[in-house]
C-alpha positions as CSV (number, residue, x, y, z in Angstrom):
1,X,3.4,-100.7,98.3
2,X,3.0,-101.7,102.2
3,X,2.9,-98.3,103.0
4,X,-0.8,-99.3,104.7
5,X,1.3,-102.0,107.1
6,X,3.6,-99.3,108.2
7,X,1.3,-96.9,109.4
8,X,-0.3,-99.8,111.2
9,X,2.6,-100.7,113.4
10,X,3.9,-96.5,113.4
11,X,2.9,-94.7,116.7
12,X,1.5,-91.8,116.3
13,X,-1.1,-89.5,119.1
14,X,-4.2,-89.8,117.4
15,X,-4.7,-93.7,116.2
16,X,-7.3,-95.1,114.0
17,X,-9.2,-97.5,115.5
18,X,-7.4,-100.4,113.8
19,X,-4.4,-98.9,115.0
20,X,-5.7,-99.4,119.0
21,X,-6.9,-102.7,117.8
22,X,-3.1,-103.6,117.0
23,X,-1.4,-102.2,119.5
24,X,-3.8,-103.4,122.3
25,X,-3.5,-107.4,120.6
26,X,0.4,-106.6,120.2
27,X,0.5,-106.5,124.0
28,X,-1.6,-109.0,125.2
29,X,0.0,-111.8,122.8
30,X,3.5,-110.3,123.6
31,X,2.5,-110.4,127.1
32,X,1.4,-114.0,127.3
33,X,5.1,-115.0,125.3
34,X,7.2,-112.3,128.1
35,X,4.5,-113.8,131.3
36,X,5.5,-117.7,130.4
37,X,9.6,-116.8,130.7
38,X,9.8,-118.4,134.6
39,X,13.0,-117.2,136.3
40,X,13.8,-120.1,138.8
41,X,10.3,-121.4,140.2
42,X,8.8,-117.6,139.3
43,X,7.2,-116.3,136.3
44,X,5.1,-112.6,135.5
45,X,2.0,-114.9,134.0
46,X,-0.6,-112.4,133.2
47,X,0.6,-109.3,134.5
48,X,3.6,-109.5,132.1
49,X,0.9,-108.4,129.7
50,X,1.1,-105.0,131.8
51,X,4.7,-104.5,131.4
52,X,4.8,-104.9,127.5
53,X,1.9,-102.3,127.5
54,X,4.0,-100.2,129.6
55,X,7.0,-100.9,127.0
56,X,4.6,-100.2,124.0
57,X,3.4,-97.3,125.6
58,X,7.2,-95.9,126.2
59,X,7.6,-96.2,122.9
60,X,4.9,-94.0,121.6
61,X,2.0,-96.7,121.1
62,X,-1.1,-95.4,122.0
63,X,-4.8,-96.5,121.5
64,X,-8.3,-94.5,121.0
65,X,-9.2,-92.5,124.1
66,X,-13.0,-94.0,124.6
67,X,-11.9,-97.4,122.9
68,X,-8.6,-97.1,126.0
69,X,-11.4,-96.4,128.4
70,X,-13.9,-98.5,127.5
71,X,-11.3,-102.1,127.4
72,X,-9.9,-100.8,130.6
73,X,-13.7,-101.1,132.6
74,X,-14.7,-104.0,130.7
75,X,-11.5,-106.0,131.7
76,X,-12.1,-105.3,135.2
77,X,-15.7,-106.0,134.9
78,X,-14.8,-109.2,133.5
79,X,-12.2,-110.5,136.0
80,X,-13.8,-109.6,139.2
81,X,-17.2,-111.0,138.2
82,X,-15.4,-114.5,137.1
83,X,-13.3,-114.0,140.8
84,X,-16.8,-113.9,142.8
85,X,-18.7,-116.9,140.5
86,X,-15.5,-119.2,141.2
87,X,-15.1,-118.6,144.7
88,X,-18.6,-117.5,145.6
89,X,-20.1,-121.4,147.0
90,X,-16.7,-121.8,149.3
91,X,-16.6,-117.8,150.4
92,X,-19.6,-118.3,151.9
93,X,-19.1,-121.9,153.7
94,X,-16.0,-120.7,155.0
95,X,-17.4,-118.4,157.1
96,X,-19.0,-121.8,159.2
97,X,-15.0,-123.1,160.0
98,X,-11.9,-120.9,160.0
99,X,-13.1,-118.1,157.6
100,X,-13.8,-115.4,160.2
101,X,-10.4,-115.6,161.6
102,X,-8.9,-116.1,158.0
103,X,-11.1,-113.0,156.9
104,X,-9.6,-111.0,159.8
105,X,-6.5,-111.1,159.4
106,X,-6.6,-110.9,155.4
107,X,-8.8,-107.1,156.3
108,X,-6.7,-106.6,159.1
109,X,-3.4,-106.3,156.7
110,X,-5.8,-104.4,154.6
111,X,-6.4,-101.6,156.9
112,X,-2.8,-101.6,158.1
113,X,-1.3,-100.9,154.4
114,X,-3.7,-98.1,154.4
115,X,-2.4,-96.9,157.0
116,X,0.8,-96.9,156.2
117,X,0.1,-95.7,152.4
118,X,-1.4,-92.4,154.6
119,X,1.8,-92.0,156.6
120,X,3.8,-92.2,153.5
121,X,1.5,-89.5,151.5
122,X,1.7,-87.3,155.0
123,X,5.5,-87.6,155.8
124,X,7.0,-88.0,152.0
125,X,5.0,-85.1,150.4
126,X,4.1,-87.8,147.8
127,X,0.6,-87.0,146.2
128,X,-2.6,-89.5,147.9
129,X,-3.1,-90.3,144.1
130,X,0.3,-91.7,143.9
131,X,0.5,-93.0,147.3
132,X,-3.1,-95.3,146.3
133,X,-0.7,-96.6,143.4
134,X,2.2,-97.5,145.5
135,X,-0.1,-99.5,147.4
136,X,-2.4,-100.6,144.9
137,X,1.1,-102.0,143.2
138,X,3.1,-102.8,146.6
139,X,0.2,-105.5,147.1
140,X,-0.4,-106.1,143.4
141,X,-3.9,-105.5,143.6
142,X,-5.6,-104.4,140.2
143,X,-9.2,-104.0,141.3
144,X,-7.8,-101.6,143.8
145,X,-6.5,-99.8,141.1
146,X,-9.2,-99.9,138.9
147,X,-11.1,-98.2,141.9
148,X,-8.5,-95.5,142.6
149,X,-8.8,-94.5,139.1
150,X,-12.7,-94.9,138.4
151,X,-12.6,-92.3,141.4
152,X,-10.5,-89.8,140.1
153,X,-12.1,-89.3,137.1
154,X,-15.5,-89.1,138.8
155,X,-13.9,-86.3,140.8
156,X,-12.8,-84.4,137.5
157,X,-16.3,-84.7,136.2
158,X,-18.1,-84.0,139.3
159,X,-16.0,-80.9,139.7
160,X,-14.6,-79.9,136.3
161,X,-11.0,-80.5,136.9
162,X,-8.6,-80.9,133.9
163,X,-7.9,-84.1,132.8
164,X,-3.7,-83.5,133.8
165,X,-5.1,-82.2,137.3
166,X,-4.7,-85.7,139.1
167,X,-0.8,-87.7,138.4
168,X,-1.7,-91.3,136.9
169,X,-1.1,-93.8,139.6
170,X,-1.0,-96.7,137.2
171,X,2.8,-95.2,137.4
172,X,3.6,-95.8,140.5
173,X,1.5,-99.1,140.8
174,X,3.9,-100.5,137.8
175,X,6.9,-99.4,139.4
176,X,6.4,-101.2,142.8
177,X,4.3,-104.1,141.4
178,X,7.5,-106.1,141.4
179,X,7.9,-105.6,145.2
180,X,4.8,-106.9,145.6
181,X,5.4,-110.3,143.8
182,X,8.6,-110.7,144.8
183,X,8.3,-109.5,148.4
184,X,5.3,-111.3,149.1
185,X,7.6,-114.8,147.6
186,X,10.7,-113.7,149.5
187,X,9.0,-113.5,152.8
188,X,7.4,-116.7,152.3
189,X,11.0,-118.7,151.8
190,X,12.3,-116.2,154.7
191,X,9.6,-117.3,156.9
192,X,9.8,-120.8,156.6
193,X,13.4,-120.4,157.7
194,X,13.0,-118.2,160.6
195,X,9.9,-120.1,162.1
196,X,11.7,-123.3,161.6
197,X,8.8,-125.2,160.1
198,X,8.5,-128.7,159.6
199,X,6.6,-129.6,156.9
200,X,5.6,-133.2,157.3
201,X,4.2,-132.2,161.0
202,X,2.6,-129.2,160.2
203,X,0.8,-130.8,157.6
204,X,-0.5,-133.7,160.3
205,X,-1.4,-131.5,162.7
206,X,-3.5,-129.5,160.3
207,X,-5.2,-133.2,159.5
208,X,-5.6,-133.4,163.2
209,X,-7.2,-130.4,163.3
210,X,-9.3,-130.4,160.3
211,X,-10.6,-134.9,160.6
212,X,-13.9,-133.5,162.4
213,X,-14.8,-130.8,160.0
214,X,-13.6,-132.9,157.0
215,X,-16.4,-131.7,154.2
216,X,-15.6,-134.7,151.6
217,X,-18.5,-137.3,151.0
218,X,-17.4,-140.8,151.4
219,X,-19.6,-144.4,151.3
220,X,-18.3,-147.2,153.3
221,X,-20.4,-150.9,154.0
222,X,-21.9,-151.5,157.4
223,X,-23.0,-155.2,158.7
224,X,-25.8,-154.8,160.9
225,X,-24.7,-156.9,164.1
226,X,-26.4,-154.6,167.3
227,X,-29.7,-156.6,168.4
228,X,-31.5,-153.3,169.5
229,X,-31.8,-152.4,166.1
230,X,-33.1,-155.5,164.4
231,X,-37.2,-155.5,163.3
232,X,-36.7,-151.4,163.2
233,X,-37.3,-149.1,160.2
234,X,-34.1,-147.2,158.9
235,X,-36.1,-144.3,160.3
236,X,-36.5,-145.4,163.6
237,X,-33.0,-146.0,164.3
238,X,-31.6,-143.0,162.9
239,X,-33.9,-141.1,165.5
240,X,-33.1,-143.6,168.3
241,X,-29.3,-143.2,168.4
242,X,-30.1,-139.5,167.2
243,X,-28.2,-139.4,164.1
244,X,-28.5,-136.9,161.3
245,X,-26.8,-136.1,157.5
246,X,-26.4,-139.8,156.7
247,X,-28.3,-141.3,153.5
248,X,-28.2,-145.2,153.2
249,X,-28.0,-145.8,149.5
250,X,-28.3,-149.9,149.0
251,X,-29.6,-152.8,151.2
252,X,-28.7,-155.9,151.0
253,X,-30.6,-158.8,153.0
254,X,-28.2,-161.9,154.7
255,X,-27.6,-164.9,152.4
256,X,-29.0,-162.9,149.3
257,X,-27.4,-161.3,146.3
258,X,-30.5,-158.5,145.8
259,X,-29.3,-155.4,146.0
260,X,-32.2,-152.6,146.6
261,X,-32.5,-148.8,147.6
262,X,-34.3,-148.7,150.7
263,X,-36.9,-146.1,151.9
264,X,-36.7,-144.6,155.2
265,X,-39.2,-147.1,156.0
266,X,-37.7,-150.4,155.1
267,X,-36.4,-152.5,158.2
268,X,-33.3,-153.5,158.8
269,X,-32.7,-157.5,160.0
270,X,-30.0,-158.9,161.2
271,X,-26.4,-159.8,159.3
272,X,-27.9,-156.7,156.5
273,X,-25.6,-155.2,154.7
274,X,-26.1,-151.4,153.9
275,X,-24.2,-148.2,152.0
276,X,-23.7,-145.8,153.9
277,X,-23.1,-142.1,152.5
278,X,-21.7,-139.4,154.8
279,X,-19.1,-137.4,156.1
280,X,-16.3,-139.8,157.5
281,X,-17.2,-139.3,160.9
282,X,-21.1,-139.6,160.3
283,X,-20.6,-143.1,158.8
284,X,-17.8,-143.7,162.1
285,X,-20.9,-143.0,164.1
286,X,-23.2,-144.8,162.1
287,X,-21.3,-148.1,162.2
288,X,-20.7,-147.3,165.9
289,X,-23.8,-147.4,166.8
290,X,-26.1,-150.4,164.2
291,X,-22.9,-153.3,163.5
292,X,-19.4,-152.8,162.0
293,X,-17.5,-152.7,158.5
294,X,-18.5,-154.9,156.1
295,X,-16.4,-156.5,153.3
296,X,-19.4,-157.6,151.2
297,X,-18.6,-157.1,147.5
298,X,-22.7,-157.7,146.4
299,X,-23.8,-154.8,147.5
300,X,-21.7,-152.8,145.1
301,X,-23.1,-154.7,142.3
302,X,-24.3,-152.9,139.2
303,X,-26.4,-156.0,137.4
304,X,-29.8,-155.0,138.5
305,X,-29.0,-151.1,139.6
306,X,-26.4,-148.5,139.0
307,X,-25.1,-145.3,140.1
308,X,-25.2,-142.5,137.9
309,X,-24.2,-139.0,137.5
310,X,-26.4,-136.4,135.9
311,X,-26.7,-132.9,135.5
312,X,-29.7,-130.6,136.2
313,X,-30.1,-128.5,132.9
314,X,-33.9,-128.5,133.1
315,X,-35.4,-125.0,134.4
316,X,-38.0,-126.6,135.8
317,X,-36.0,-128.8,138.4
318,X,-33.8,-125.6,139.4
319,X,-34.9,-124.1,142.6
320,X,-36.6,-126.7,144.1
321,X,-36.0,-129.5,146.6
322,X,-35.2,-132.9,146.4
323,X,-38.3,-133.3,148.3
324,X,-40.4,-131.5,146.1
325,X,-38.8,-133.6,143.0
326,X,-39.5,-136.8,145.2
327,X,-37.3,-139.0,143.0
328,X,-37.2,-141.6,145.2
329,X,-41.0,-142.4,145.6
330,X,-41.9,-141.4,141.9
331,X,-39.4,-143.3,140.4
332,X,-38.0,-145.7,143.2
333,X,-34.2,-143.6,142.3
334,X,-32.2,-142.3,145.3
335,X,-29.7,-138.9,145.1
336,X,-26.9,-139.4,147.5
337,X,-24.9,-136.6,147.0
338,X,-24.9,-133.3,145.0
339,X,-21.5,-131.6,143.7
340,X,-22.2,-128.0,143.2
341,X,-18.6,-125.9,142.2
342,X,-16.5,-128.6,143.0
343,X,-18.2,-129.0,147.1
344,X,-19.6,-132.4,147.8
345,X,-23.3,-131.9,149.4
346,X,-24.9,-134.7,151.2
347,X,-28.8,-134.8,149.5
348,X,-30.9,-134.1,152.3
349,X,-34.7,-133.5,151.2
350,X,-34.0,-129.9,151.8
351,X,-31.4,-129.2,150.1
352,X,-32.6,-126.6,146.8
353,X,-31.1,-127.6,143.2
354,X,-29.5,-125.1,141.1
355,X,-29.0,-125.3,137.7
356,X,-25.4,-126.7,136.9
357,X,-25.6,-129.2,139.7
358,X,-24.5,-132.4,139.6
359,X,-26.2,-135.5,141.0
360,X,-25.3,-138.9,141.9
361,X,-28.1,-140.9,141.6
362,X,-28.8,-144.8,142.4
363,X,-31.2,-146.7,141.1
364,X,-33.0,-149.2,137.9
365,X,-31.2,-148.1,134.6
366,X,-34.6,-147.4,133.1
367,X,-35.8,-145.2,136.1
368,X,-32.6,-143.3,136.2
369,X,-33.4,-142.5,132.3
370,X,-37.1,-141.0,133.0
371,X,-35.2,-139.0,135.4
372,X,-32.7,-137.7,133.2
373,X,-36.1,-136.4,131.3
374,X,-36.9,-134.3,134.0
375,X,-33.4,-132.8,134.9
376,X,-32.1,-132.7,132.0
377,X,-28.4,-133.8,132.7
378,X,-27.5,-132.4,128.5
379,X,-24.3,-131.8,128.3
380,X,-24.3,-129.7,125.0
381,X,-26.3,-126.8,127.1
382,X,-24.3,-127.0,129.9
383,X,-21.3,-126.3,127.3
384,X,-22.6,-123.5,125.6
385,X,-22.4,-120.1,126.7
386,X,-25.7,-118.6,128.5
387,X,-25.4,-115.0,127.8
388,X,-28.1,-114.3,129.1
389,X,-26.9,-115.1,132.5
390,X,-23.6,-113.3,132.2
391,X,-24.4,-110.1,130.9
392,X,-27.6,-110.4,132.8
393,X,-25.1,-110.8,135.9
394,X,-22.8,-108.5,134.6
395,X,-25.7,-105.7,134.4
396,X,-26.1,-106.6,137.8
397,X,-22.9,-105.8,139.3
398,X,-22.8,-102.3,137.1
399,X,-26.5,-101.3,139.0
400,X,-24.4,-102.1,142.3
401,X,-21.1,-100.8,141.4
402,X,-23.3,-97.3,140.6
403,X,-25.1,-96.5,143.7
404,X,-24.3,-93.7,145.0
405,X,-23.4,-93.1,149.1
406,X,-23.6,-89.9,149.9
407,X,-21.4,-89.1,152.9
408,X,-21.2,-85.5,154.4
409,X,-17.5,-83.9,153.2
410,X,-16.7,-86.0,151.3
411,X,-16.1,-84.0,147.3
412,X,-18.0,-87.1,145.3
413,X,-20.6,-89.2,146.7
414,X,-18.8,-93.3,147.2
415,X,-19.6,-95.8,145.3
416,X,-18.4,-99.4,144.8
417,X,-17.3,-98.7,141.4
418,X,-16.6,-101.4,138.9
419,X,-14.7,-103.4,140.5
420,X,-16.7,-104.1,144.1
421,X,-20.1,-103.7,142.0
422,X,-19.4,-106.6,139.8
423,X,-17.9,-108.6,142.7
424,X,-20.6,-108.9,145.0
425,X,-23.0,-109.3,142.2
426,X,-21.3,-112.9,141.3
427,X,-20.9,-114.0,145.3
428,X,-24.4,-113.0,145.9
429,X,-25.6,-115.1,142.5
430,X,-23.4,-118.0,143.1
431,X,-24.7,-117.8,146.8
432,X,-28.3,-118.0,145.3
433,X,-27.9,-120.2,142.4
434,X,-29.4,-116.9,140.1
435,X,-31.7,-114.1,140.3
436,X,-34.6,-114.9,138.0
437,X,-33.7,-115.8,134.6
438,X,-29.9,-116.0,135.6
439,X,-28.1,-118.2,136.9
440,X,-24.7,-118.9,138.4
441,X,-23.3,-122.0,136.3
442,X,-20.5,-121.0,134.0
443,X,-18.0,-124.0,132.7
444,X,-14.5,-123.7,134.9
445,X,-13.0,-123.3,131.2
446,X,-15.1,-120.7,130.3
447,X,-14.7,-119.1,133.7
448,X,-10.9,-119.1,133.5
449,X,-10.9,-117.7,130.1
450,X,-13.5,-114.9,131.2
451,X,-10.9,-114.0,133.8
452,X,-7.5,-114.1,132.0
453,X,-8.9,-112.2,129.0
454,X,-10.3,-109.7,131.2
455,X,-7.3,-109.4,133.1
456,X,-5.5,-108.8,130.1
457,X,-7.7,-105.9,128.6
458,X,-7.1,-104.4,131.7
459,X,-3.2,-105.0,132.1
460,X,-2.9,-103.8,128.3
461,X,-4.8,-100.3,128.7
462,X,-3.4,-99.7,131.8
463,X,0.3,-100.3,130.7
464,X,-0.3,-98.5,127.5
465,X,-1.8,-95.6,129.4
466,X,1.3,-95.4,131.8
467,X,3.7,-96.2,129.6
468,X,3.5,-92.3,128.4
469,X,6.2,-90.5,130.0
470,X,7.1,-93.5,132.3
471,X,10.7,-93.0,132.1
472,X,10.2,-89.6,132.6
473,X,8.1,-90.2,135.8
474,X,10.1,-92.7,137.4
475,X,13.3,-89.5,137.4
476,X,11.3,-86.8,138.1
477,X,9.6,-88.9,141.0
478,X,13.0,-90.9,142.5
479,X,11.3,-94.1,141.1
480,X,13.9,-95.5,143.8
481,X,12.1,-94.1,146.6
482,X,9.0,-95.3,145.3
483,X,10.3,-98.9,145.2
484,X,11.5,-98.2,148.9
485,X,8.0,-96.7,150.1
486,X,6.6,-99.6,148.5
487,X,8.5,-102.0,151.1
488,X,7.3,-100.9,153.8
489,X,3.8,-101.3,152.4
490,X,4.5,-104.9,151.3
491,X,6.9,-106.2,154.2
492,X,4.8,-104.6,157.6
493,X,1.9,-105.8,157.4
494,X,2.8,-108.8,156.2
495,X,5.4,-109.8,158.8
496,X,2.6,-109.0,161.4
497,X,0.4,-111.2,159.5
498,X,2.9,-114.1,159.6
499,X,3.5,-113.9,163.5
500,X,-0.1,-113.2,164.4
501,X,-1.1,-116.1,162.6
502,X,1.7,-118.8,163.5
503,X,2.0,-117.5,167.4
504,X,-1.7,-116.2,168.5
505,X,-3.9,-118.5,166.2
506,X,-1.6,-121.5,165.8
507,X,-2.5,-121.9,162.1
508,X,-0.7,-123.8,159.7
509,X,2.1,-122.7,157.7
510,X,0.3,-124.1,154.7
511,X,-2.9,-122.0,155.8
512,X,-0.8,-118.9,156.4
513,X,0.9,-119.0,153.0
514,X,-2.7,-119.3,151.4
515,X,-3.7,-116.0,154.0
516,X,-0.4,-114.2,152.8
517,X,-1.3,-115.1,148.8
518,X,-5.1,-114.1,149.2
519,X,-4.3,-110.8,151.5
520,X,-1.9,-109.4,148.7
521,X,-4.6,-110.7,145.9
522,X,-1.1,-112.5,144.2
523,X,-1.7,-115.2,142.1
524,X,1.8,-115.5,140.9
525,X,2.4,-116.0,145.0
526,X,-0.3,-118.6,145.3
527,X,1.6,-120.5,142.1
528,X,4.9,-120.7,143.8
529,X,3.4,-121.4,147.0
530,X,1.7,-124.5,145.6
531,X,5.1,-126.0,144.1
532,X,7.3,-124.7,147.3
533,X,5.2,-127.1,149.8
534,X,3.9,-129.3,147.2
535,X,0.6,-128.9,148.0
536,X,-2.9,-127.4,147.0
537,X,-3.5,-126.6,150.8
538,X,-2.9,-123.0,150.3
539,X,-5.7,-122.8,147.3
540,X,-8.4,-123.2,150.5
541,X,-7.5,-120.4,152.4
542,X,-6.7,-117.9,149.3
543,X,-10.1,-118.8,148.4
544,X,-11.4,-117.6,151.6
545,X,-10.2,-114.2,152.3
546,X,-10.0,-112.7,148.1
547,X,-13.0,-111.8,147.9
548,X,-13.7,-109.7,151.1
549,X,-9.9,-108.7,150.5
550,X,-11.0,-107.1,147.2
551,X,-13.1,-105.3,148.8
552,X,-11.6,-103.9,151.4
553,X,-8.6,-102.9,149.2
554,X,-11.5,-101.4,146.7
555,X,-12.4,-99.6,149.6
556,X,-9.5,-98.4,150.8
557,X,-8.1,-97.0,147.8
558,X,-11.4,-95.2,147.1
559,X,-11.5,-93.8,150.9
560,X,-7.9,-92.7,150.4
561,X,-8.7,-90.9,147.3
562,X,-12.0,-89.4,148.5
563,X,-10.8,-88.0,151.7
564,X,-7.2,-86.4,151.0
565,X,-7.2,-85.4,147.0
566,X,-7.0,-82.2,146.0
């Protein structure tokens, strides 16, 4: 009678597709349970889903050969391309503080593994194929992977190999993939230890360190008590003590209650009272230079104006300038500040608006609402999905990911594959705001579900794949050794990394542990790093060096694959 439901959940070599449907749901849902099991302060998360696939796989499970294929790219397609539109906006404005040294030693460790992975494939006989997955795994980097095996079948088409004529090195990445997480964790306690940090003045010196470059925009009141400035436009004194990237929101006349939003041309009298929105030490010089803190509690008044926050949703206001909107004379409304993927920008006229933006405006209640008209600021579109700008986007990173570089001896020409492709397609989008008709803004919930369920197709038809003849591979291949290879892949350049950083660039433990997280591509490392030093310090710098890290490792493995398989 359920004779249907046991051939479902029966392996056999040639599934139907509802079959490949089960199996591949069966270990992404078993996965998720398995990933969520924390041992101490550490848990699998996501990549659990890999080792129930591998599990499933042992058993006999197996899925459709194009359907296996086809989840496998479109995972990775998926994950890398919600990576580079999370991080894209703080990738690039890194690069103006700490992210070229960050960057350098995140590529740095890079190279070095590489390096390593090629001694190991010289000195241990072990095939380059294998060796890309012991590193791939050793650093528990999946686009790498992806990569190494987007290569290899290129190579079998290209020159008509069988498809048994390269080893799987999904093997060997699952085998050391637990030296990566855990390695990567251990040497973070050990580290601690050895260096003898002290949290609590580590983390003031890095607020030493980091009070001038502070990005976070703040307001603060400012009495106007310095005679040379009295009678004078706002204009005229911001170019007479030569100060730039302040906005004053609200004025507020001595002995009145009438609160305004002055132009760049309204003067300033004595005893005034006026907003001021900056960085910290913008406002510092500010005040320094026209009076001194105020404690007037008028000015903040919301009787007559208001402050509001509002969305740009309108097409037509994307792209352009807050100069060419012209808010301010149009409709007497002032933006001080615009938050674009979770950055505070101060609203200079120049600045371009992207759709997704969020702006907080000042000004009369009925003003603010024929502004509204003309950004949009409707929260129902920003919450549904524009799939026009996603797959639009994601089209865009396949065009990239399939150029072709032709280099002389090398077997196939190289190419940044679906992993890289994808990748730069988001940074350079979020970088941009869109291309045309797309755009950057996705919801962070949408965003994170775009990444874990593409991690997940991936993890599952990878595992599945491997999971054929494992057992057999690990014995046949001294799985041991593997794991042993593995360690020096995970622990030297990593160690280097740790006393280059603390004892040539004086960074921060905090900093480092965010460098060590983001060089290895280990979110489960980032996780426990977050809870170890109570602190979300680490998130900056991991941030930072991913995604040039991803595609270096991309790199890499292809390089390694391109030069020395045969």
């Amino acid at each position: 009678m359920f004779d249907w439901l046991h051939f479902l959940f029966t392996p056999t070599d040639e599934p139907e597709m509802a079959q490949s449907l089960i199996v591949l749901f069966l270990a992404i849902s078993v996965g998720f349970f398995v990933g969520r099991i924390k041992f101490g302060n550490i848990s699998l998360g996501v990549s659990a889903v890999m080792f129930v696939g591998l599990f499933l796989g042992h058993l006999g499970f197996t899925m459709n050969a194009e359907l296996l294929q086809f989840v496998r790219e479109f995972g990775l397609i998926l994950f890398v391309y919600g990576i580079g539109i999370q991080v894209g906006p703080t990738f690039f404005s890194s690069f103006k503080k700490e992210g070229l040294v960050f960057n350098a030693l995140g590529v740095g460790t890079v190279f070095l593994g590489g390096i390593i992975t090629y001694l190991i494939h010289l000195l241990a006989n072990i095939k380059v194929e294998n060796a890309v997955g012991l590193m791939s795994g050793s650093v528990t980097n999946t686009p790498g992977l992806g990569a190494a095996k987007s290569t290899l079948i290129e190579i079998q088409k290209q020159l008509n190999l069988p498809a048994d004529h390269f080893s799987d090195p999904a093997i060997a990445y699952a085998i050391t993939y637990p030296v990566g997480v855990f390695g990567i964790i251990f040497l973070i306690i050990i580290s601690k230890s050895f260096l003898k940090v002290d949290l609590k003045k580590d983390l003031e010196m890095l607020k030493e360190k980091n009070k001038d470059s502070e990005n976070k925009i703040v307001r603060q009141k400012c009495r106007v008590t310095n005679p040379d400035v009295f009678g004078k436009t706002i204009k005229q004194v911001l170019k007479q003590f030569q100060i730039e990237d302040v906005i004053i929101s609200r004025q507020k006349h001595s002995g009145t209650t009438v609160v305004y939003s002055p132009s760049l041309d309204a003067v300033i009298d004595k005893k005034d009272v006026l907003m001021v929105v900056a960085k910290q030490k913008d406002i510092d010089n500010f005040i320094q230079c026209v009076g001194k803190v105020s404690t007037d509690l008028f000015i903040e008044s919301e009787d007559d104006l208001t402050t509001k926050i509002i969305s740009v949703t309108q097409k037509t206001a994307t792209h352009k300038t807050l100069a060419q909107l012209d808010l301010y004379n149009q409709y007497d409304v002032k933006v001080t500040r615009v938050i674009r993927s979770g950055l505070e920008i101060l609203a200079q006229p120049s600045l371009e608006l992207f759709y997704g933006d969020t702006l907080m405006v000042f000004g009369n209640r009925q003003a603010i609402a024929e502004v509204e008209k003309i950004v949009g600021n409707s929260k129902k579109i920003l919450l549904e999905p524009d799939f026009l700008s996603l797959f639009g986007g994601l089209i865009f990173g396949v065009i990239i990911g399939s150029i072709p570089f032709f280099i002389p001896s090398l077997p196939v020409p190289l190419k940044l594959g679906m992993a890289a492709g994808p990748l730069l397609a988001a940074l350079f989008i979020s970088r941009y705001g869109g291309v045309g008709v797309i755009h950057s803004y996705i919801n962070n919930g949408a965003i994170h579900f775009m990444k874990d369920f593409g991690i997940c197709l991936f993890f599952a038809a990878v595992g599945i794949k491997a999971g054929h003849g494992f057992a057999d591979s690990f014995v046949e291949n001294n799985g041991w050794m593997w794991i042993y290879y593995g360690c020096f892949i995970t622990f030297i350049p990593l160690t280097l990394l740790v006393l280059i950083s603390r004892f040539v660039f004086k960074l921060s433990f905090y900093q480092m542990v965010g460098i060590m997280s983001g060089s290895y591509t280990d979110p489960a490392a980032l996780a426990f790093s977050t809870k170890y030093l109570d602190s979300d310090i680490p998130n900056q710098s991991y941030a930072t060096v991913y995604p040039l890290v991803t595609i270096s490792r991309i790199l890499v493995a292809q390089l390694l694959i391109l030069l020395f398989a045969s």
